[in-house]
N, CA, C and O of each residue as an XYZ file, in Angstrom:
532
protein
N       0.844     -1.175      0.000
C       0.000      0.000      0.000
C       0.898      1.249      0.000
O       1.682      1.515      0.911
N       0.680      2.111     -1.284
C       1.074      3.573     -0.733
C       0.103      4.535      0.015
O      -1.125      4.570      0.091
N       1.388      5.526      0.692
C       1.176      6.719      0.961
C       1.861      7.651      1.082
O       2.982      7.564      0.581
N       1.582      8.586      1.602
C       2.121     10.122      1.369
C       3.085     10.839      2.173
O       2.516     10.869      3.264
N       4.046     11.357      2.297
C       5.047     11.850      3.691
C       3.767     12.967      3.881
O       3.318     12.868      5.023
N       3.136     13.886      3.161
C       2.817     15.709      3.465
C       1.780     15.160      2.498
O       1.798     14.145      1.802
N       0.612     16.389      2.694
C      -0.108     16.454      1.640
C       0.537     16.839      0.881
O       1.711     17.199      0.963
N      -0.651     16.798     -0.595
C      -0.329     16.487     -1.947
C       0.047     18.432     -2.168
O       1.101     18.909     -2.589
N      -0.902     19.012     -1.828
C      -1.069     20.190     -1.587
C      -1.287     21.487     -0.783
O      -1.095     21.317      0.421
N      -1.616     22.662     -1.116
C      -1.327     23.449      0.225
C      -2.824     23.112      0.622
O      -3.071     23.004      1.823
N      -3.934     22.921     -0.390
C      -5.038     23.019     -0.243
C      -5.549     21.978      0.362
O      -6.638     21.986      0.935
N      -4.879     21.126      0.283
C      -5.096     19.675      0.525
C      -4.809     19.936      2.790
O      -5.542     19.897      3.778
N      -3.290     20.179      2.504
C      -3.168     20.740      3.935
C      -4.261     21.494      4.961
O      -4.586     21.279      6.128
N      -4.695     22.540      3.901
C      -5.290     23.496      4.837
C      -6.728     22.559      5.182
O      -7.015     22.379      6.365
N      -7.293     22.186      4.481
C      -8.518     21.214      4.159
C      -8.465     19.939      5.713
O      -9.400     19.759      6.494
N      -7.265     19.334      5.754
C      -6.807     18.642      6.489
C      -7.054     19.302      8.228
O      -7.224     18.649      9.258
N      -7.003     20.576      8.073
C      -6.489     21.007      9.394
C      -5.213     21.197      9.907
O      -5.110     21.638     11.052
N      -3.968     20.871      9.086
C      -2.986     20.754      9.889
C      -2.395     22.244      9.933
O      -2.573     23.126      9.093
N      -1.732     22.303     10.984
C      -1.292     23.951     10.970
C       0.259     23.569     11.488
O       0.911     24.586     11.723
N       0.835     22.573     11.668
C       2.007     22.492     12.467
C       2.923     23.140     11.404
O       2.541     23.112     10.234
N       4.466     23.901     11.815
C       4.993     24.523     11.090
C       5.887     24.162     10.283
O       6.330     24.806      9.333
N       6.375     22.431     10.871
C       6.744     22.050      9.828
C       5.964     21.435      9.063
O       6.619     21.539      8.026
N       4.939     20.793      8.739
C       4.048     20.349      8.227
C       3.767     21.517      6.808
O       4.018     21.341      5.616
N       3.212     22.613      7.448
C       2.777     23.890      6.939
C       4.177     24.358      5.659
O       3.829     24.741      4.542
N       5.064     24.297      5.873
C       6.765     24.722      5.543
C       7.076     23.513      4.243
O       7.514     23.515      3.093
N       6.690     22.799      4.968
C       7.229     20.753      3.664
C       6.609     21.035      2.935
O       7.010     21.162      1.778
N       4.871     21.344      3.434
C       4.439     21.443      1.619
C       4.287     22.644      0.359
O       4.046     22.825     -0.834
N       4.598     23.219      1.522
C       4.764     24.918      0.844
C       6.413     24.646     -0.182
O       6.604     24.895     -1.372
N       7.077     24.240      0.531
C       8.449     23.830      0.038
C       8.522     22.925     -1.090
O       9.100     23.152     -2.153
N       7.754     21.664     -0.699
C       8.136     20.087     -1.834
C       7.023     19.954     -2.580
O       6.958     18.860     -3.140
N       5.994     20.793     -2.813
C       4.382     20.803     -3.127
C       4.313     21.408     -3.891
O       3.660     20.988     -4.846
N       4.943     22.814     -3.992
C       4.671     24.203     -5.033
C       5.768     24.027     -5.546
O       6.645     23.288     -5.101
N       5.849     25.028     -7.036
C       7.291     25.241     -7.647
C       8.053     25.592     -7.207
O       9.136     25.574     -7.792
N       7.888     26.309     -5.444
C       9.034     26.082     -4.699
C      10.675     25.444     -5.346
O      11.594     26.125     -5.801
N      10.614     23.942     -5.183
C      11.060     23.079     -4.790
C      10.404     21.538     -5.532
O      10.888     20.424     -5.731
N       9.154     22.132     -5.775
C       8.399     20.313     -6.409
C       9.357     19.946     -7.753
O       9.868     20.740     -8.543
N       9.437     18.248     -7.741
C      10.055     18.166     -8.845
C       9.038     16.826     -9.667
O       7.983     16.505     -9.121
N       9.305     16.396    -10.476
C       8.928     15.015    -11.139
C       9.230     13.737    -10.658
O       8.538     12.798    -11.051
N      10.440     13.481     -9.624
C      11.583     12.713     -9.220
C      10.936     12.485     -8.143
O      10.953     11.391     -7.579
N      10.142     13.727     -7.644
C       9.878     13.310     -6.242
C       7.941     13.509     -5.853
O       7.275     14.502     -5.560
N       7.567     12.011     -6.042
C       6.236     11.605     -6.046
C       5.617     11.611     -4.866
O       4.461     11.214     -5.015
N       5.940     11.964     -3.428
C       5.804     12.241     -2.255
C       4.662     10.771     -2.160
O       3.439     10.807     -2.289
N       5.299      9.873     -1.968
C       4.950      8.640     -2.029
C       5.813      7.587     -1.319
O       6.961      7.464     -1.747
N       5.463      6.884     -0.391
C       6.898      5.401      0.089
C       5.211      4.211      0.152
O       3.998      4.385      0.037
N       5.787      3.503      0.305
C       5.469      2.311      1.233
C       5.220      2.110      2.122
O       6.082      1.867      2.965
N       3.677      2.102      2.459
C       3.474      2.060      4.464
C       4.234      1.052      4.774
O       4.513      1.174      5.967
N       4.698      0.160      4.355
C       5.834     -0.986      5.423
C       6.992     -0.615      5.164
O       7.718     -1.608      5.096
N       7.490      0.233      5.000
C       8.486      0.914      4.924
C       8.768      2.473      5.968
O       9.741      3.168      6.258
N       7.335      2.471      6.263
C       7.801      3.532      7.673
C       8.547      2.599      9.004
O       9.373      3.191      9.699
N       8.316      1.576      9.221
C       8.910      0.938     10.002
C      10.651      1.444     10.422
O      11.145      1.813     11.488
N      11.104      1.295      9.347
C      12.715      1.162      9.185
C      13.151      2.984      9.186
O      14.212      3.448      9.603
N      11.996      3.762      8.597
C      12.154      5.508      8.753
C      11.838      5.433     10.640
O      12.670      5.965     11.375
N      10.653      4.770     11.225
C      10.603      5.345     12.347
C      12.127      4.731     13.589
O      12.494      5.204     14.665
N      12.485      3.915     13.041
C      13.499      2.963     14.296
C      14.661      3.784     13.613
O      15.704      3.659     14.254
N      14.785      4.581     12.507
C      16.125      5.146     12.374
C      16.928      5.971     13.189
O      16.363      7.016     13.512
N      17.751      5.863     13.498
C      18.631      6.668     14.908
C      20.120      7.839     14.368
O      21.302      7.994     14.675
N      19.380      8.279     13.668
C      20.531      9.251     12.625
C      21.679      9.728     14.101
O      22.345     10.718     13.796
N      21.895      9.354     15.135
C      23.022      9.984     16.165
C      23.209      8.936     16.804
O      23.856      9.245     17.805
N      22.942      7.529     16.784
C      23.761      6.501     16.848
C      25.340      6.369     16.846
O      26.055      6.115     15.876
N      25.749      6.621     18.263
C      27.057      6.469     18.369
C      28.169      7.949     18.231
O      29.392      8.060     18.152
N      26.992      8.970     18.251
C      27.521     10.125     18.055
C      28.417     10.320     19.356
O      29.401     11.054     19.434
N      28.052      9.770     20.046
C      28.876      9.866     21.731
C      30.657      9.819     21.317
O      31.606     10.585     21.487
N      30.523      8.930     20.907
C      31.813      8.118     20.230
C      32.660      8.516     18.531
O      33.826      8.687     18.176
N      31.860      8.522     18.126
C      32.248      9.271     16.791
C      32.485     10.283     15.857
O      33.229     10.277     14.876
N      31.605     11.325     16.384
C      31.261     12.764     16.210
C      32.519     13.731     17.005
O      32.254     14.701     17.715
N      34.057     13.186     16.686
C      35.047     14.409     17.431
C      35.321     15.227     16.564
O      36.356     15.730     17.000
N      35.079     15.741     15.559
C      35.781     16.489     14.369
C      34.777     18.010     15.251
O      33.738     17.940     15.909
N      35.488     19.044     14.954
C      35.145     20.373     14.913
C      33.486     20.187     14.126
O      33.294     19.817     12.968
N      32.307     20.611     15.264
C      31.052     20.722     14.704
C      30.552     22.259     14.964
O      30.872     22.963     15.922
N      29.508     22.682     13.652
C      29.106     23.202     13.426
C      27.813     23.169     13.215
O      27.440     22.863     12.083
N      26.866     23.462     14.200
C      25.169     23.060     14.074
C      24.197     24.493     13.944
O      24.154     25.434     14.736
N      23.700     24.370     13.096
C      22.875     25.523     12.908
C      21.304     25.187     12.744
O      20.912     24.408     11.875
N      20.617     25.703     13.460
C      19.245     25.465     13.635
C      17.765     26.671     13.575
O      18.256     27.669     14.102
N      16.953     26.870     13.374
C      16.266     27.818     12.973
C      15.576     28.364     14.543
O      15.335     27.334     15.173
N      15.319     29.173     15.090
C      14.610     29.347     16.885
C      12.932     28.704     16.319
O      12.517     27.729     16.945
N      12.399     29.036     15.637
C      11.136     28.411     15.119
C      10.787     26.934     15.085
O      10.999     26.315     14.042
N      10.178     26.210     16.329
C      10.280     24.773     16.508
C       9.054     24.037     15.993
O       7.885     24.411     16.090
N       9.507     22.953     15.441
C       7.948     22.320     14.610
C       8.177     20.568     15.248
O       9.026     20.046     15.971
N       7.068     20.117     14.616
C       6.797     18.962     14.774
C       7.420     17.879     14.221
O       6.997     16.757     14.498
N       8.471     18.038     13.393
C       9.384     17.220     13.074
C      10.843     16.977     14.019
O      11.569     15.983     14.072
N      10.957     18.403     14.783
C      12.064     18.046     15.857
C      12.974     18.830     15.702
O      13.441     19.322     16.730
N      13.645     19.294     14.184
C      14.813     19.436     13.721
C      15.436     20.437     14.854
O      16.641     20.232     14.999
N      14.942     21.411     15.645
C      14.848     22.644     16.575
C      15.839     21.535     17.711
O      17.050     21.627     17.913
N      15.114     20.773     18.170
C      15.499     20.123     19.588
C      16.133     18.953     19.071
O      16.220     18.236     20.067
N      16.801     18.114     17.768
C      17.353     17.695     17.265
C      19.030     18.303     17.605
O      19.917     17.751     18.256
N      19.041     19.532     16.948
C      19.760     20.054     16.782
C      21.004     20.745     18.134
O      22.121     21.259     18.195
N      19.707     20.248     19.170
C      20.663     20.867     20.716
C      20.798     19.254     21.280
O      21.716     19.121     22.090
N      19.974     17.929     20.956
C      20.334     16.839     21.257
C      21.731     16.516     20.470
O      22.728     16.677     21.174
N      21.965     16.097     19.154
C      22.961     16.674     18.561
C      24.569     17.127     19.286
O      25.524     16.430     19.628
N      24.333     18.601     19.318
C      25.449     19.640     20.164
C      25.692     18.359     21.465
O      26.779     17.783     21.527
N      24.598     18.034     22.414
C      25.024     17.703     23.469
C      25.841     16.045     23.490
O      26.723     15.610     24.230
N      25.244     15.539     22.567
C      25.967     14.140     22.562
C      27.204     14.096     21.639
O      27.691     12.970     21.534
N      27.893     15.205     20.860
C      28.660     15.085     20.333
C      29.851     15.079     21.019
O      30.073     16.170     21.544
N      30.758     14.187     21.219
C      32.409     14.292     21.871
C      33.000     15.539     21.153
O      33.813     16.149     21.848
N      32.785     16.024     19.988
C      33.920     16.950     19.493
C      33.947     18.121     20.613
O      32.923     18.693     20.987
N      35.545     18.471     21.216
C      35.743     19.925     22.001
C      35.900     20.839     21.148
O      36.444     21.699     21.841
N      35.799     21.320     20.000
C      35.220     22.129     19.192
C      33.949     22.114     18.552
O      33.715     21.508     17.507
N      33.207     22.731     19.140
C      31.689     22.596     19.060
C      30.717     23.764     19.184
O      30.714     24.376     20.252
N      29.766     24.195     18.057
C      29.213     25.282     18.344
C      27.650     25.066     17.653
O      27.298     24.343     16.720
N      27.081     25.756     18.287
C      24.998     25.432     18.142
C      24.995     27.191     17.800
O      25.249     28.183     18.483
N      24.622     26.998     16.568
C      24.203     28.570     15.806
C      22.481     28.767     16.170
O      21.777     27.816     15.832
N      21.869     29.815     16.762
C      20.566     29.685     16.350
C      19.857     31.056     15.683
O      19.729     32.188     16.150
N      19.450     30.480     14.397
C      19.192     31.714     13.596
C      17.637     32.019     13.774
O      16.642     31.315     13.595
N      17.847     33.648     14.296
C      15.876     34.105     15.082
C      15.501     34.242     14.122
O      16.073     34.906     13.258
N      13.894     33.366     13.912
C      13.052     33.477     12.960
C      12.454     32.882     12.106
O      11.417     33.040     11.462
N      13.741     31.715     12.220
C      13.754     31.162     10.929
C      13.275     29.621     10.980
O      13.970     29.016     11.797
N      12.383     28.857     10.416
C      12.187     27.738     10.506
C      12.745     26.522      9.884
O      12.351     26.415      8.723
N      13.498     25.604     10.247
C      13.525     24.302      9.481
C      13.824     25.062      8.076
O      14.927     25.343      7.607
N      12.531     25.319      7.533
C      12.412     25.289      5.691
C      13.180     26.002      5.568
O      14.152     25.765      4.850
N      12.985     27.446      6.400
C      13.746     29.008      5.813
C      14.967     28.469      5.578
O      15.597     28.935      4.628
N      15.418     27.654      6.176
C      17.155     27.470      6.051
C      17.389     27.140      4.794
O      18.101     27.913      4.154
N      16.942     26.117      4.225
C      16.502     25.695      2.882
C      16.705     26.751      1.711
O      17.370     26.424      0.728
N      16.239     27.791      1.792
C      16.487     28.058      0.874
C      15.901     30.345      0.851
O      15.773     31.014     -0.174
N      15.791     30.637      1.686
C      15.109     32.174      2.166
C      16.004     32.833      2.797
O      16.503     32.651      3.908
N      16.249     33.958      1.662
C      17.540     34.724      1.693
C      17.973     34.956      3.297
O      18.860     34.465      3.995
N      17.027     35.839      3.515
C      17.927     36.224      4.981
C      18.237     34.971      5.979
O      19.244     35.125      6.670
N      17.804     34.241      6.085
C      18.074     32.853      7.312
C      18.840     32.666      6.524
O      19.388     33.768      6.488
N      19.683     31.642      5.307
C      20.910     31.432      4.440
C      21.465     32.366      4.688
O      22.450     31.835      5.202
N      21.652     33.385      4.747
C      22.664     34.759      4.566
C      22.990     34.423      6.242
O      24.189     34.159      6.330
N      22.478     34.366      7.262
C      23.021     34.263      8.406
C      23.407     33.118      8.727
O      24.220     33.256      9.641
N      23.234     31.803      8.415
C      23.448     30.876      8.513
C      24.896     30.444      7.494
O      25.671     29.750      8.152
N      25.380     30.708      6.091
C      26.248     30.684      5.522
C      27.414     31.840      6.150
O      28.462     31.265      6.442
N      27.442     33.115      6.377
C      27.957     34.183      7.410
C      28.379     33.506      8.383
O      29.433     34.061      8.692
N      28.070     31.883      9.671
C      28.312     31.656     10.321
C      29.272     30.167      9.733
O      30.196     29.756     10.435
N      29.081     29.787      9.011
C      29.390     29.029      8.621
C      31.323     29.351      8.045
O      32.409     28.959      8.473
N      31.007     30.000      7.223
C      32.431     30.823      6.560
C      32.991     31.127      7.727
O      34.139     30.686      7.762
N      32.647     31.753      8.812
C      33.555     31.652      9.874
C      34.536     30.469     10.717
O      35.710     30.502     11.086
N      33.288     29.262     10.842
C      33.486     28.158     11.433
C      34.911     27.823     10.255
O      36.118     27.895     10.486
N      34.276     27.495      9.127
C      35.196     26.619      8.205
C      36.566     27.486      8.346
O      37.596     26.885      8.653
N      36.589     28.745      8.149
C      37.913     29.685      8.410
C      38.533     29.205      9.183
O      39.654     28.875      8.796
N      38.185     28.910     10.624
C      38.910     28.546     11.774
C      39.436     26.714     11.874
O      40.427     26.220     12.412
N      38.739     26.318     11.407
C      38.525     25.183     11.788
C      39.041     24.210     10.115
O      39.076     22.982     10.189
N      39.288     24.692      9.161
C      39.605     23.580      8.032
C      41.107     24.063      7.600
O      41.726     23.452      6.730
């Protein structure tokens, strides 16, 4: 059986009820000419969320993660996590060069691709890499 990560649409969204901001942001982003492409049918395999939900993307970060990090995150927190991801992250990483950027305003998506959050977020970045590569 398929289904869908986001609605199909914004209309579809609003119709739905959902208002969460990342929710609201994904399909505004992967839905409209934003960002929509042909490649990407916003479609998986319900038996295939299984293996998306048990995924542990910081598995072993305790241990592995020593290189000079650089985490940048938007203050705007949604229902996908990426906000409190991003300070779980910082805290389990071993690297003693380590820094948590947080850019006001900006959500998850903005980072993606909306000038001013990129402009502060790349600005912090060029610094890090200066020092650190």
């Amino acid at each position: 059986m398929l289904t869908t990560y986001i609605p199909n649409t914004v209309e579809e969204r609003q119709q739905a009820g959902i208002t969460d901001v990342d929710i609201v942001d994904a399909v505004e982003y992967y839905r409209t000419p934003r960002a929509q492409d042909d490649g990407a049918p916003n479609k998986l395999l319900f038996s295939g969320l299984e293996a998306a939900f048990a995924f542990d993307a910081f598995h072993l970060a305790e241990h592995l993660l020593t290189q000079p990090l650089q985490i940048i995150v938007g203050d705007v927190p949604g229902g996908f996590g990426s906000y409190r991801d991003g300070f779980e992250l910082f805290n389990r990483a071993r690297s003693e060069k380590k820094d948590i950027f947080v850019v006001q305003g900006a959500s998850h998506y903005d980072l993606y691709d909306k000038p001013d959050a990129t402009a502060k977020a790349l600005e912090k970045l060029e610094s890090f890499f200066k020092k650190n590569l």
